[in-house]
N, C-alpha and C positions, 0 to 999 in steps of 0.2 A: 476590697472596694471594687477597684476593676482594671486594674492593669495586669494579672498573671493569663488573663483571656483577651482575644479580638473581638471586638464589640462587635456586632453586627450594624447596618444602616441606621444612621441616626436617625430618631424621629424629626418631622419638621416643626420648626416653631420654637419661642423661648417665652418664660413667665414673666409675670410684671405684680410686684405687690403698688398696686395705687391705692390712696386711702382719702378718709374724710376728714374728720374735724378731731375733739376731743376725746383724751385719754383717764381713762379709768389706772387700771393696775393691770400688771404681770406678772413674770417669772425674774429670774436673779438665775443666771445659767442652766441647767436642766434641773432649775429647784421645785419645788412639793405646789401643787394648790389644792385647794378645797373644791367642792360642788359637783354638779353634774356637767360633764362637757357636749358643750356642742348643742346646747338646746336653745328651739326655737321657741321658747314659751311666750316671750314677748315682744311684740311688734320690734321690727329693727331693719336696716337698710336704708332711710333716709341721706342726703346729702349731708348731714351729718354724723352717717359711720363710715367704717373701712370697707372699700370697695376691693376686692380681688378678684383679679380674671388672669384663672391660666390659662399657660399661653401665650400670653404677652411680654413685650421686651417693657425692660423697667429701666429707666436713665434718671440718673441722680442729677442733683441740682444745675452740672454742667449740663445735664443735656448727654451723658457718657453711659455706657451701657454700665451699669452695676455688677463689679467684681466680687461677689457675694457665693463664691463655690463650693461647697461642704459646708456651709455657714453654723455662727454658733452666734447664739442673742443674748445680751449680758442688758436686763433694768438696774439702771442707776440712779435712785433716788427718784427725777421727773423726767429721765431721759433714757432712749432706748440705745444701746450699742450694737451693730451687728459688725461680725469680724468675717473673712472672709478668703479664699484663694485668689489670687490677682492671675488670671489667666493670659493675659493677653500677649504673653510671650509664648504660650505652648503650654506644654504639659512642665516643665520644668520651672525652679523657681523663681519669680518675680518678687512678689510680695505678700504679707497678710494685711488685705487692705481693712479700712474702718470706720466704717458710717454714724453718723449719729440723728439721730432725730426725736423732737420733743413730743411729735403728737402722730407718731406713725404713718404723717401724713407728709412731710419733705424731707428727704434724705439727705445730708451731706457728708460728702465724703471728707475726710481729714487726713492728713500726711500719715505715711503707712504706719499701723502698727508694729511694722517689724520689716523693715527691709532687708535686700536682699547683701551680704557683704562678700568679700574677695574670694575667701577661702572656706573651706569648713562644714559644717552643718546646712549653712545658710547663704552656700555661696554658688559660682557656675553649676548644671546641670546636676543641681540636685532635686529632689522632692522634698516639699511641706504640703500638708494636706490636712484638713477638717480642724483648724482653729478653732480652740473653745473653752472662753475664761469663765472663771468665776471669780468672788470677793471673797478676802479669805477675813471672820470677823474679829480675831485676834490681832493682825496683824496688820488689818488695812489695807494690803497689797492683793493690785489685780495677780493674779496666777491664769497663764495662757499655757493649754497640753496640745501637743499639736503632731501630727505622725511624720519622723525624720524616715528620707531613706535616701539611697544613691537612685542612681536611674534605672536600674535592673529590680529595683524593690530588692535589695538583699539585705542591708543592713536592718530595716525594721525595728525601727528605736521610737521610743517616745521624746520628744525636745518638751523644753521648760522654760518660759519665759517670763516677766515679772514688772512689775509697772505699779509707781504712786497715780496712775491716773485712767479712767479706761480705758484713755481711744494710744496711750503711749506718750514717748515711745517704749518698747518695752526692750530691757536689759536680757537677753540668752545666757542662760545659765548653761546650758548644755543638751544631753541626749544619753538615755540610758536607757537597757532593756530592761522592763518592770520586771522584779525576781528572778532574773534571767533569761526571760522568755521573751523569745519574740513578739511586736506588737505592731500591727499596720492601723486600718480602723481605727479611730478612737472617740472616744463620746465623754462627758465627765455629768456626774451628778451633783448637784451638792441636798443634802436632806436636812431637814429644819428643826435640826438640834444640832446642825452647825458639822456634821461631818460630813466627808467627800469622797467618792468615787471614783475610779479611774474604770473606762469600760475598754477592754480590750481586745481588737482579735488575733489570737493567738493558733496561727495557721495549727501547728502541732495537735496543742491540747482541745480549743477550743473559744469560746467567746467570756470571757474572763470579767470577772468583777474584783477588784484590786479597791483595798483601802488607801489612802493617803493619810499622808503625818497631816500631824497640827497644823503646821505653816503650809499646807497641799505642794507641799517642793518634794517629796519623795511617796514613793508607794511602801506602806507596811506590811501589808499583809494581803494574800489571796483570801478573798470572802466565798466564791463561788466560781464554776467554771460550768458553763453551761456546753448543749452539741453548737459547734462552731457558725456562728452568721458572723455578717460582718455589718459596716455603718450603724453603727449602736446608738441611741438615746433612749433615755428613761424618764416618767414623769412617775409623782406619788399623787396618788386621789383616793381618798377617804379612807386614808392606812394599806391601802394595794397599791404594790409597784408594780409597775408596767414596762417592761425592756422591750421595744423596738429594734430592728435588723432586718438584714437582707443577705438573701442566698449569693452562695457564691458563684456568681458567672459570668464574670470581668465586666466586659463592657455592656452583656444582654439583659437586659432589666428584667425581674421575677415577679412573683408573688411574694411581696415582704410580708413576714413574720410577725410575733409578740410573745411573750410570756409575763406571768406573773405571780407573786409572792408576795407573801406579808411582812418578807423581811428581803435586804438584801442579801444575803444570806441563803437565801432560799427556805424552804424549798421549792426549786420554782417549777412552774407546771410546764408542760412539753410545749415547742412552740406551735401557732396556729394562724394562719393567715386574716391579715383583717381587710382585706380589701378581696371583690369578688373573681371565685377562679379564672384566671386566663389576662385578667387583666392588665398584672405585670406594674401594679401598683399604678397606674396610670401613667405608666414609661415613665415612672422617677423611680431614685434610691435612697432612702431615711438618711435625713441630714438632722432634723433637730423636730423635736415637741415644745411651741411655745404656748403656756397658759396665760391667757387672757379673762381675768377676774373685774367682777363688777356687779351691781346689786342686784341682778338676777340670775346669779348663775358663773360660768366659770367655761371657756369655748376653750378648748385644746387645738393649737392649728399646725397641724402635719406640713413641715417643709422640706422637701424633696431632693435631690436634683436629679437633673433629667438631661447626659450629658451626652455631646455632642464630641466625638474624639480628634475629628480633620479640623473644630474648631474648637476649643473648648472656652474661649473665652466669652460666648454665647451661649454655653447650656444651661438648664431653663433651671430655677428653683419655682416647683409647684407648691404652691399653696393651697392647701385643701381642709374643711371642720374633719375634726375627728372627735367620734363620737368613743368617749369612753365611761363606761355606768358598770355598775355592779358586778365587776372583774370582768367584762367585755369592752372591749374595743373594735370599732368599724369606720370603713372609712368609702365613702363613697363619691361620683364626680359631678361638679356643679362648672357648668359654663362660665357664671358668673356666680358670686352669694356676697353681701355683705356684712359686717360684722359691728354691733354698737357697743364700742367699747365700754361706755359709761353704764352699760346692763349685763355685757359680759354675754349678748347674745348673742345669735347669728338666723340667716336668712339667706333664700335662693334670692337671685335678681332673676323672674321670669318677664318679663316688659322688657321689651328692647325697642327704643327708636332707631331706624337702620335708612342709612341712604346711600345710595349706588353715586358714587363719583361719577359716574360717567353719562349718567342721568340724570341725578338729585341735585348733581354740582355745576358751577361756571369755569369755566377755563378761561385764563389770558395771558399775555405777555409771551405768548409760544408754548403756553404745556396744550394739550389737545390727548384725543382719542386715540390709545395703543393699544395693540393686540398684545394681549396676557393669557395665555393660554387656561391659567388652574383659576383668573378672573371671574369674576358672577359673569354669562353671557360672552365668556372669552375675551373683554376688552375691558381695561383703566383707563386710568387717567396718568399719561407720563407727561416729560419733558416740562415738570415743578422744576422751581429753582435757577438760580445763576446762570443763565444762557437758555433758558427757555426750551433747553431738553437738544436744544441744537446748536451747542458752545460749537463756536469756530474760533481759536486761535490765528494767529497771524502768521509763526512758525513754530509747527511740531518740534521737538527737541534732536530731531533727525534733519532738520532742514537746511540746505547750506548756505545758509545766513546763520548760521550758527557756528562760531569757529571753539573749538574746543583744545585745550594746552592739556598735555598731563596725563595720565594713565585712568583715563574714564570709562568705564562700562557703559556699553549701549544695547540694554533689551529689551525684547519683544514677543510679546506671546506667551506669556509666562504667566502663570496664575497669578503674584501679587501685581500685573500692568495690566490686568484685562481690565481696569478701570481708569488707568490713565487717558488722555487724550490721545486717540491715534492707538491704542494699547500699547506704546511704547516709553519709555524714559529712560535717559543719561544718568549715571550714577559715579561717584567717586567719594572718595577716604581720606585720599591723598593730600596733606596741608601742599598748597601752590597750585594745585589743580586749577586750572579756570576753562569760564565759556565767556565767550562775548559778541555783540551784533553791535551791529550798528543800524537805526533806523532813522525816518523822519517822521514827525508830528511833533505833539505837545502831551504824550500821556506813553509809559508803559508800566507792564504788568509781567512778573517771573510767577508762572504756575509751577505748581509741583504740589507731593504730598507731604501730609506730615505722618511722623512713624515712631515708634520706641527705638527704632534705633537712627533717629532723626541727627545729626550735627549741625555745627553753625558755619556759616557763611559772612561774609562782608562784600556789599552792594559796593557795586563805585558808578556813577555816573558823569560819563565825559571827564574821568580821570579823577572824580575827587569820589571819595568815599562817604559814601552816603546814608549808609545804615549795615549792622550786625544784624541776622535773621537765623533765631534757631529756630530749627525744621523738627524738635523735639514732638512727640504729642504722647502722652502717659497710655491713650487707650488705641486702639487701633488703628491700621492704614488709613487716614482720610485723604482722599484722591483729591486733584484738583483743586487747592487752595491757594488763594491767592499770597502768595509768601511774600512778595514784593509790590510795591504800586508808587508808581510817580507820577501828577498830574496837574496841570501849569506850567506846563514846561515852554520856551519859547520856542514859537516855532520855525521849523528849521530839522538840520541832521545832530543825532545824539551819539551816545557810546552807552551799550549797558554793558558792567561788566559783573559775573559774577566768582567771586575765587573761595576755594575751599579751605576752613583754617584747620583744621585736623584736631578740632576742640569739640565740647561737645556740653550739652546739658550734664549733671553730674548722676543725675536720673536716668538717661539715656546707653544705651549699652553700645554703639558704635558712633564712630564721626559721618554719617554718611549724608552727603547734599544731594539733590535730588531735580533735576529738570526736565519740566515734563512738556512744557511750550514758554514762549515769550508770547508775548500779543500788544499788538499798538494799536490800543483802541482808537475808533473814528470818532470823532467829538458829536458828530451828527447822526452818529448811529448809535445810542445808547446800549449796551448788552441787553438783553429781553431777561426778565426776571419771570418765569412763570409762575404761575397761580391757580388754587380753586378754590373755590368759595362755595360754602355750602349753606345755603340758607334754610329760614323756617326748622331748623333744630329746637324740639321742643321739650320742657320740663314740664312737674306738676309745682315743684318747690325751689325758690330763690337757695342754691350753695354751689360745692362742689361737688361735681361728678367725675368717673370715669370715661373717659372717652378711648373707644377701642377704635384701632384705625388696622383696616386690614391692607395689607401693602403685599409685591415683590420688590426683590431687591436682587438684580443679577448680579453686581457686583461682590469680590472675592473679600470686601470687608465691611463695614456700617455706610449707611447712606445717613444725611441728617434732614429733619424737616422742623421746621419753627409754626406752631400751633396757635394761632391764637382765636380768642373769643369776644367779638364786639366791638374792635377795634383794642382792645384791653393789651397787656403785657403778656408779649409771645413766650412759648416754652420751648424748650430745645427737646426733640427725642431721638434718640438712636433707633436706628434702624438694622436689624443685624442681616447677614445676608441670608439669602432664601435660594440663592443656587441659579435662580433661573427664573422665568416666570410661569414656568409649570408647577409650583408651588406659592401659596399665600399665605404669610402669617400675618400674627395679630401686634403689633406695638401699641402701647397706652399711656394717655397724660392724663393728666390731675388739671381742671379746669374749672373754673365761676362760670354758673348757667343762670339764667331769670327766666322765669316762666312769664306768658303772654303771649297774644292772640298772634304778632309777627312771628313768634322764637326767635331763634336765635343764629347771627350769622360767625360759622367758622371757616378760619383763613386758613391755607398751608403753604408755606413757601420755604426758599430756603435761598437768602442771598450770598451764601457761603462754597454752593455748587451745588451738583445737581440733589434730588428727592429722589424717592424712590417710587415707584408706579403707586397710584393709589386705586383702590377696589373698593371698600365701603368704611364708611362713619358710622359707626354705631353709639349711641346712651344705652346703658343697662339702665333697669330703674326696677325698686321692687313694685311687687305683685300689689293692683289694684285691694 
């Protein structure tokens, strides 16, 4: 896959599947379909299909960047499964997260399919990587194959997990070398007379195809061993199978492969690249072939990833048609295309409505004109959001009004505080720990962030205890959250006090509390909530569209912005970081448009803390 090499420079930017309306049919794990893929024969891309733009950050229903890394797509009955890597702790294990969604168009996540435990296979700094179930029909039981190793990649085992239900939780059965061979990479098939594959790559011999037993809980037999790729998926179209892979060269993205044969078995033909020379598959690495069948046809949709190693909790799964007809497969790249489920076709989105923030838009409440260097014209739109881009607290968490008990840490400068207030915050472990001030007015507020390895706290004010605050958050550093707030208070001198209880979410992998300012708001000074408003957005057809929002984000982890349309129900999206503002990527929401001679006005804000620079609003829309 790509840890025996240094990846070179990531690329910028992460993907986003956003989609439209109604679902036809698919696949059932890397199962068989029929037709030709990938054809445009019939009109499609309406606000009634799947819209995808790589590229874009994709946040599930919280509004949370989607843990979808090696991914693998299980259809069940009317509803889609995707399983996934939980990055957000690093490269080591977290979780096999698990989305579900009815119509490819809202995503929710569900409590992990497979968390992470104490010891073992599945516990501290180990590796799981490329989750991928199938239904087994005998037997009713989800079966999940998924690639175990230590943190050196030595062990190189396959793990076996098992489940009455898709999304889990599912039961670990174990970890064994298939026939005795080593196995990193892994992909699974299932073919439609009910038998199943295990894909393997087997550093030594090569990229292996392995039967499974009846109940897919053990491997029987070597079928085939092909010259060595790795990241395997297979689809079957019109009695030719198709193996996808990718060369070995850890973390630098290639020209991936394919082969193909009329049996698993082989004989298979030598591999051949399907995407054009130099390309480097468009800086992703074969994660999974989903078939999307419907009454004209049958789109095969090539899912990527495209990974990020100082971050990987952001690297991008692309989404791209792949065209595969007459024992040929190719794969070529679309800005934007969408997909009508209900026809099983697809389409470029060439029409883009596009507006410059900083032109097109209104600013208020304190966002205004920033210089952005990788900006259209070198300038955005910043200082969106909770304090109007010019949050001023009352006291930093360095401040000496701030009296701290206990064995606290105080840093600064350090890549996860370069988004703090001040780039600085207090930190401690330690149950008994405390900080406390004392202020006047009638209002405060305990900032800080929330984190995965977040703990809990107990508020006291003026000596009595006023509230438990866990600083837990499942997906990454959000900076600057208001973790505490009291407001009515009489006026007069208070006591805030905050102490650390050395507890923690059960989720969370340390007790750590977190202070990053207090603040006594002035009742006559309300915080400045900024804003932009982009009006005169326009459609041809009353639905859902994609909306592409091009953004920086200097910050060392997500920034969040709340999206909405017409005063309508705002969405949450993550923002992943972008390093700096010498680079712009693209985040995307799923949004209701009406066409009409105004268009339409969209809001961005974020009363939760700051947004991230904004640079352009874009509609794809297909080709007049």
């Amino acid at each position: 896959m790509r840890r025996l090499l240094t990846r070179a420079a990531a690329f910028a930017g992460t993907m986003a599947l956003v989609l439209g309306a109604a679902v036809a049919a698919s696949a059932q794990g890397d199962s068989s379909a029929q037709g030709d893929a990938a054809t445009a024969a019939q009109p499609s891309g309406g606000p009634g299909a799947v819209n995808v733009v790589p590229a874009g950050a994709w946040s599930d229903q919280n509004g949370n960047l989607a843990q979808l890394h090696g991914v693998g797509i299980l259809k069940d009955g009317g509803t889609y499964y995707a399983f996934g890597e939980d990055k957000v702790a690093g490269g080591t294990y977290t979780a096999v997260a698990c989305y579900s969604s009815t119509d490819l168009v809202s995503w929710t996540r569900h409590a992990d399919a497979l968390g992470r435990q104490a010891d073992g296979d599945l516990g501290p700094n180990r590796v799981v990587e490329r989750p991928k179930v199938i239904r087994n029909p005998r037997t009713g039981q989800y079966v999940m194959y998924m690639h175990i190793d230590s943190s050196n990649y030595g062990d190189a085992r396959v793990g076996v997990a098992t489940s009455s239900t898709p999304c889990g939780p599912y039961s670990y059965r174990g970890s064994f070398r298939p026939l005795g061979q080593i196995s990193r990479d892994l992909g699974l098939f299932q073919d439609t007379d009910g038998s199943a594959y295990l894909l393997s790559e087997d550093r030594a011999n090569g990229l292996r195809v392995d039967r499974l037993s009846d109940d897919y809980l053990s491997v029987t037999s070597a079928v085939a061993v092909l010259p060595d790729m790795e990241a395997p998926a297979m689809v079957k179209v019109d009695g030719t199978y198709y193996l996808f892979g990718s060369q070995l060269t850890g973390w630098n993205t290639n020209d991936n492969a394919y082969a193909t044969a009329t049996s698993p078995a082989g004989p298979w033909s030598a591999w051949k690249p399907f995407t054009p020379a130099g390309s480097h598959t468009f800086n992703s690495q074969t994660s999974y072939v989903l078939p999307v069948t419907g009454r004209h046809g049958t789109t095969f949709v090539y899912i990527g990833d495209r990974w990020y190693p100082s971050h990987l909790y952001d690297s991008a799964p692309v989404w791209l048609p792949l065209s595969i007809k007459d024992g040929t497969a190719s794969l070529s790249w679309q800005r934007a295309w969408s997909l009508d489920l209900a026809d099983g076709t697809w389409q470029p989105q060439r029409t883009y409505s596009t507006y410059e923030a900083d032109s097109d838009g209104t600013a208020s409440g304190g966002a205004g004109i920033v210089t952005c260097t990788a900006c259209t014209g070198g300038t955005g739109i910043g200082g969106i959001g909770l304090g109007g881009g010019a949050a001023s607290y009352t006291y930093d968490d360095t401040d000496a009004a701030l009296h701290y008990t206990g064995a606290w840490t105080h840093a600064s400068g350090q890549s996860w505080s370069d988004a703090d207030y001040g780039r600085t915050e207090s930190y401690s472990t330690t149950a008994g720990d405390s900080v406390e001030t004392s202020f006047t007015g009638t209002a405060v507020r305990w900032i800080g962030p929330k984190n995965s390895n977040g703990g809990i706290a107990q508020v006291y004010l003026d000596g009595t205890q006023v509230a438990t605050v866990d600083t837990y958050a499942a997906t990454d550093k959000q900076f600057q959250q208001v973790l505490y707030a009291a407001s009515g208070l009489t006026a007069g001198q208070h006591t805030l006090k905050i102490v650390v209880t050395g507890q923690k979410n059960a989720a969370s992998t340390a007790t750590t509390v977190v202070v990053d300012a207090v603040d006594v708001p002035d009742p006559s000074k309300p915080v400045p909530t900024g804003t932009l408003e982009v009006d005169h957005v326009t459609v041809k057809e009353p639905g859902d569209y994609t909306v592409e929002i091009g953004y920086a984000n200097p910050d060392a982890g997500n920034r969040y912005a709340y999206l909405s349309a017409n005063g309508g129900t705002p969405v949450r999206i993550a923002f992943p970081t972008t390093g700096g503002t010498g680079t712009v990527a693209t985040a995307v929401a799923r949004i209701h448009l009406m066409p009409g001679a105004d268009g339409n006005r969209l809001r961005l804000t974020n009363p939760d803390g700051p947004a991230p620079v904004i640079d352009t609003v874009a509609v794809p829309q297909p080709a007049s």
